[in-house]
N, C-alpha and C positions, 0 to 999 in steps of 0.2 A: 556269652549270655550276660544280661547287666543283671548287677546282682538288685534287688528288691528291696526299701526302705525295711528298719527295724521298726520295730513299735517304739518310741519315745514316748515316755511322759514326762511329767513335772520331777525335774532335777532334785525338787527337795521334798518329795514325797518318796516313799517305800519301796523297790521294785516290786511290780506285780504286774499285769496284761489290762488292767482298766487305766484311761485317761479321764480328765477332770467330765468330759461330757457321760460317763457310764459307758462306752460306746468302745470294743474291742477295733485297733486299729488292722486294719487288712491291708497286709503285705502283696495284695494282687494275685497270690496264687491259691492262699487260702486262709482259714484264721488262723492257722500257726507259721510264727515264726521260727526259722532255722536254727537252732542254737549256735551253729557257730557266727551268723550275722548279728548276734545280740550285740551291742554296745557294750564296750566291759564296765562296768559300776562299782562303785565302792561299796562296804559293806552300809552305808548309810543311805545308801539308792541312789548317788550324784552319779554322773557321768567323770568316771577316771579321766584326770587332769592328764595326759600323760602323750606322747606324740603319737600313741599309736591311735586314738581317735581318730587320726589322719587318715586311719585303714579304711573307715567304715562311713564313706559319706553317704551322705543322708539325700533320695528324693524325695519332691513333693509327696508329702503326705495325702490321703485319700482324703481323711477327716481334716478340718481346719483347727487349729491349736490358738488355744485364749490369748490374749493377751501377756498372764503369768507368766504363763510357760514359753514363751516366746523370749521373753527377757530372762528367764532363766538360764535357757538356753545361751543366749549373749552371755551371762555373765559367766556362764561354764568355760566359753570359749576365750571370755578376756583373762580368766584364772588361767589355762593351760598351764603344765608343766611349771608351777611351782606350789612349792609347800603350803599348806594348807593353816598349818602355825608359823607362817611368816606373814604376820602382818603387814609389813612394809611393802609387799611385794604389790599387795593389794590397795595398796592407796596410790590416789591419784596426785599428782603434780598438783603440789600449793602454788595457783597462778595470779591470785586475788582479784578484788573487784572488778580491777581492770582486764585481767582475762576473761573473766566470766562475762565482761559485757564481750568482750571477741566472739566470745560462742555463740550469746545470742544471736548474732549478727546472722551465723548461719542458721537459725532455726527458721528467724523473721524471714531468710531471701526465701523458703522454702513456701511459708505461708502468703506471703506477697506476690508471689508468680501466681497466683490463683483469684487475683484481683482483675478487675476489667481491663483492657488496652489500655483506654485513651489513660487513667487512673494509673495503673502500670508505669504506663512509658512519662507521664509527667513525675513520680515517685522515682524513677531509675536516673532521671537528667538530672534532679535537682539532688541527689546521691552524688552523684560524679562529679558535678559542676561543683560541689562545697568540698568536696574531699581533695579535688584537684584544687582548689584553689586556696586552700588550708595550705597545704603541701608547698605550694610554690611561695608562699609569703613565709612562711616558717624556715624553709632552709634556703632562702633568700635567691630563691631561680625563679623572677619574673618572668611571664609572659610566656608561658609554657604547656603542652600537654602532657598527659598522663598516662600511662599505661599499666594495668595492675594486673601481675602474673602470680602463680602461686610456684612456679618453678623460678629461685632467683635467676638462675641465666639467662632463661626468655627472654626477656627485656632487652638485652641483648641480641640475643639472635632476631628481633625483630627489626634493632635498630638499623643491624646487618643490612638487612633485606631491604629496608629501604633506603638506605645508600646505596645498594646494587642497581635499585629502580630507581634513583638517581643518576646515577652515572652510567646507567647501559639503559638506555632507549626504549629497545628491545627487548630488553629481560622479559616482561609481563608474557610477549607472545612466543621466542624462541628460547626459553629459558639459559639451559647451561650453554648452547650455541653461543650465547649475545657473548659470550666468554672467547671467542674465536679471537677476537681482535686485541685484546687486553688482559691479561690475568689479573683477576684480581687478588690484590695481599693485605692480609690484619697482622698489624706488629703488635707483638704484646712484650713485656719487660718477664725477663729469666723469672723472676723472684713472685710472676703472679699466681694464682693457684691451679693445682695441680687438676690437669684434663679441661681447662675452659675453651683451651683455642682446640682442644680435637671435638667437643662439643659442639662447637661452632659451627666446625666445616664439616659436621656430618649431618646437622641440622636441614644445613646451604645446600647440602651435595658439594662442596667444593674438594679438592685433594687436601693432603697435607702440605704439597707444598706453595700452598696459597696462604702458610701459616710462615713467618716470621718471629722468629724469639729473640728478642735484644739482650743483649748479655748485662750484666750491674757492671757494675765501676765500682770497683776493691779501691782505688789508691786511695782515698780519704778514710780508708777504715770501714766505710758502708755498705752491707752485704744485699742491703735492697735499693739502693740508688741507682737507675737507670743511665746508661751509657749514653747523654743525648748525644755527641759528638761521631759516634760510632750508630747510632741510629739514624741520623742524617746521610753517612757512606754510605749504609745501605738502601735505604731510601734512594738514592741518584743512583747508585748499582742495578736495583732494581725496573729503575724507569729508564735506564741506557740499554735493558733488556725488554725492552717492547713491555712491562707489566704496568698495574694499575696501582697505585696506592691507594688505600680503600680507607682504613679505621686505623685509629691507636687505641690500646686499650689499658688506663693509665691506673695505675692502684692504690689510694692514698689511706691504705690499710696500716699501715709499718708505723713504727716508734721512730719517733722525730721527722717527720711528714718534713720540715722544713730542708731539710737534708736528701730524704728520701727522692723526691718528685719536683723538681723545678716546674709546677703544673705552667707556670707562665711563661718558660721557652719552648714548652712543650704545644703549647695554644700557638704561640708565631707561627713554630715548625708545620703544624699542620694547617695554617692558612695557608701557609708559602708554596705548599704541597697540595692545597686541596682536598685535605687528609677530615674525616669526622674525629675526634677527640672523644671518646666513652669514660668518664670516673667514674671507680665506685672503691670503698672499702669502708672502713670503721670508723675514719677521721673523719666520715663527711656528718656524721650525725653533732659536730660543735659547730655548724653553719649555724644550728639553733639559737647557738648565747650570742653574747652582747658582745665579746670578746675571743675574739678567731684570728688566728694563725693567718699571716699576712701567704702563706702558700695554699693552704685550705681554701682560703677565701676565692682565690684565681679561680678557685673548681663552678664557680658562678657564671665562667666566662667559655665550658666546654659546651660542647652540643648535644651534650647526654647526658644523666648521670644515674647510677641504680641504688635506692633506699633500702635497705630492710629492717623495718619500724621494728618487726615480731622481735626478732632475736636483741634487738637494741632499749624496747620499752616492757621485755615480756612477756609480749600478747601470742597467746599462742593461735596459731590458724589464720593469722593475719597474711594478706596478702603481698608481697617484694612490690615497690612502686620503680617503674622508670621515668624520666621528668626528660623530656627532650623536646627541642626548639625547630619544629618546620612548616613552612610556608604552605606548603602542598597536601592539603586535607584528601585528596583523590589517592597517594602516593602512600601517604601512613595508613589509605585504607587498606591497598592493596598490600601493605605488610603485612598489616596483620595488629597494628597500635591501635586500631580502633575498630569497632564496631556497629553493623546497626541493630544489632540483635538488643533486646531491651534487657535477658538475662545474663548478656556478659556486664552491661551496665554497673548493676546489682551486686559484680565480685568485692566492690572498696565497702559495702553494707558494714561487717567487722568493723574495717578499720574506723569507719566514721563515725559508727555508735564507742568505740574506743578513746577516737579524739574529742567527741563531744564531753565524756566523763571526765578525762586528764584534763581536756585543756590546755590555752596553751603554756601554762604557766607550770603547769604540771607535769607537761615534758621537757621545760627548761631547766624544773628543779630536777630530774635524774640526769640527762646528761650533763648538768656542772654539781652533780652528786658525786657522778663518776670519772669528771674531767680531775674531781679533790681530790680521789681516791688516787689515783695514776700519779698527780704529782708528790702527794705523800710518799710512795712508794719507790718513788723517782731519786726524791730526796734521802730516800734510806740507801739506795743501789750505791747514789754518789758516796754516801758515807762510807760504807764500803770498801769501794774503790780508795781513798783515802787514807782507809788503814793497811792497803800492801794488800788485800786478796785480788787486786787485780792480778800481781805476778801468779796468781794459781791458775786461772784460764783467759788469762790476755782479755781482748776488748769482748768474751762468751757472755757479759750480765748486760752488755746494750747493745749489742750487735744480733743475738739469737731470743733476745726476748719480742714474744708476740703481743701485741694487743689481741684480747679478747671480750664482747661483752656479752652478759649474761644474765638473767634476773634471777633472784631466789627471796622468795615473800613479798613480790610484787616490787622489790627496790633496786636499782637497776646497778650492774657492777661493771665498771671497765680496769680490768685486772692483767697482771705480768701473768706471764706463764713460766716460769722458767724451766728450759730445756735440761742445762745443766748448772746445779750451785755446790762446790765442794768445799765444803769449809774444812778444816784440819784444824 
């Protein structure tokens, strides 16, 4: 038997059986409710913050509930389970200016789908067409399209697909079939993050062993530099086994990129190969200044590459951008990179009321805010090193240190993480 809505009223009103209209709520069976389906309350009439509210869901009420008490409601539910005198608990993420125009972004797509077509669909193109073209002159990827996901891997697994409908004919109509003749394989480097390539292939439907992991190259000391030499063996391994070489998927996330990721043997290898080449990590957001790492910069010359503005400028709710280079507008349809729908249009709304505010000068100054900060930080490690605590954990202060970046008061940080520092 389903059990019967309680009577709810206004969260910050008294316990008692009347609601704000005068009007006893009816549980459907009769005007009294069960005492044990009551909602448990505090002594001040709220709804007990506590997980056991989880017991007693709530159906559509008979009567319609104000506005008030609707949002009350909400707010009952975003307090759950904590203390009541912890204020902290209760405030929200300081995002500043620039996140708050992020948010409006979604309220405007909301009220803007409610506009006429032709009005609509000329409002969604010229959204896309500025935000994609913002994007490509900023981090210096001419002549490019755009794809904006709210999931970062997406962008990926779409670019997947269409190099699958690339390279197999047949895909569109025989799907995993068109796979009969060729396996396809994405190589990714040991050190990229953890579950991307089983995401992948379960996206694809592909096996696991359509997944390739190339091991680092230790001898120079570098725990995240890719083994090109040993990724080429396997490469020709692969294609003397009837398989397809499909993606590389290259990471220019790591400390000291110029060591890390030779992007520009890695671009030959996969022409030589027929290979797509995919970057993405943390280093690609210094494309922006004036002055970029002669390996970063290569990243201009792969055939993809994945942004994420939010966590780099942020904005929170902002959309991950993929920036990739192909001929065949029918082909990135059938990925899945574009659309004709006019509300998927609409998803970069966020980001491009975000970039109209910053500007572009405004997202040059955080990331060589935080390009200053890293090197400061860089130059303390050396120092460091310098006076003998290298002997306490060997090359642990530049080999296991992560890049991370992050905002806190709208200022953007790209900060060490350190794993382990033991000073004695």
């Amino acid at each position: 038997m389903i059990a019967h809505a309680p009577q709810v009223c206004s969260p910050t009103q008294p316990e008692s059986n009347q609601c704000d209209s005068g009007q006893r709520v009816s549980s459907g069976v009769g005007d009294r409710v069960p005492k044990q389906n009551q909602l448990p309350r505090t002594p001040a009439g709220r709804v007990r913050n506590t997980i056991d509210c989880l017991c007693y869901p709530l159906d559509v009420l008979h009567i319609g509930q104000n506005v008030a008490n609707i949002f009350h409601l909400v707010q009952d539910l975003m307090c759950a389970d904590t203390d009541e005198n912890d204020e902290q608990n209760h405030k929200l993420q300081n995002m500043g200016k620039q996140g708050h125009m992020a948010l409006l972004g979604h309220c405007l797509t909301a009220y803007l789908s409610v506009l006429s077509k032709d009005r609509f669909r000329k409002l969604t193109t010229r959204i896309l067409s500025d935000t994609t073209l913002w994007l490509c002159r900023l981090f210096r990827y001419e002549n490019s399209s755009a794809f904006f996901h709210e999931d970062d891997r997406e962008g990926l697994v779409r670019v997947c697909r269409l190099v699958l409908h690339t390279l197999y004919e047949d895909y569109a109509s025989e799907g995993y079939a068109a796979f009969s003749s060729a396996q396809p394989i994405v190589y990714q480097s040991a050190s990229s993050r953890p579950g991307l390539g089983q995401h992948i292939c379960n996206q694809l439907g592909l096996p696991l062993s359509s997944l390739c992991t190339v091991p680092c190259n230790t001898v120079f000391g570098s725990q995240h530099q890719m083994d090109v030499a040993f990724l080429e063996k396997l490469i020709k391994e692969d294609m003397d086994a009837g398989k397809l070489p499909l993606l590389l998927i290259a990471n220019a996330g790591h400390f000291s990129v110029d060591r890390a990721y030779r992007l520009g043997r890695l671009k030959v290898l996969c022409e030589q190969y027929s290979m797509w080449l995919h970057v993405e990590g943390v280093s690609l957001a210094t494309l922006a200044l004036d002055h970029v790492s002669s390996s970063v910069k290569r990243a201009i010359n792969c055939d993809s590459m994945t942004l994420t503005l939010g966590p780099w400028l942020g904005l929170p709710a902002v959309p991950a951008i993929t920036l990739y280079r192909h001929e065949d507008p029918a082909l990135s349809l059938a990925a899945g990179l574009t659309s004709s729908q006019p509300v998927e249009k609409l998803r970069p709304l966020p980001l491009w009321l975000s970039l109209q505010y910053l500007g572009n000068d405004g997202i040059v100054q955080k990331i060589r805010h935080a390009t200053d900060l890293v090197s400061s930080k860089h130059n303390v490690t050396q120092r460091l090193l310098s006076f003998g605590t290298k002997t306490l954990i060997g090359d642990l202060c530049l080999n296991k240190a992560v890049w991370r970046i992050f905002s806190r008061e709208g200022i953007l940080h790209l900060s060490l993480v350190w794993l382990s520092l033991i000073v004695s």
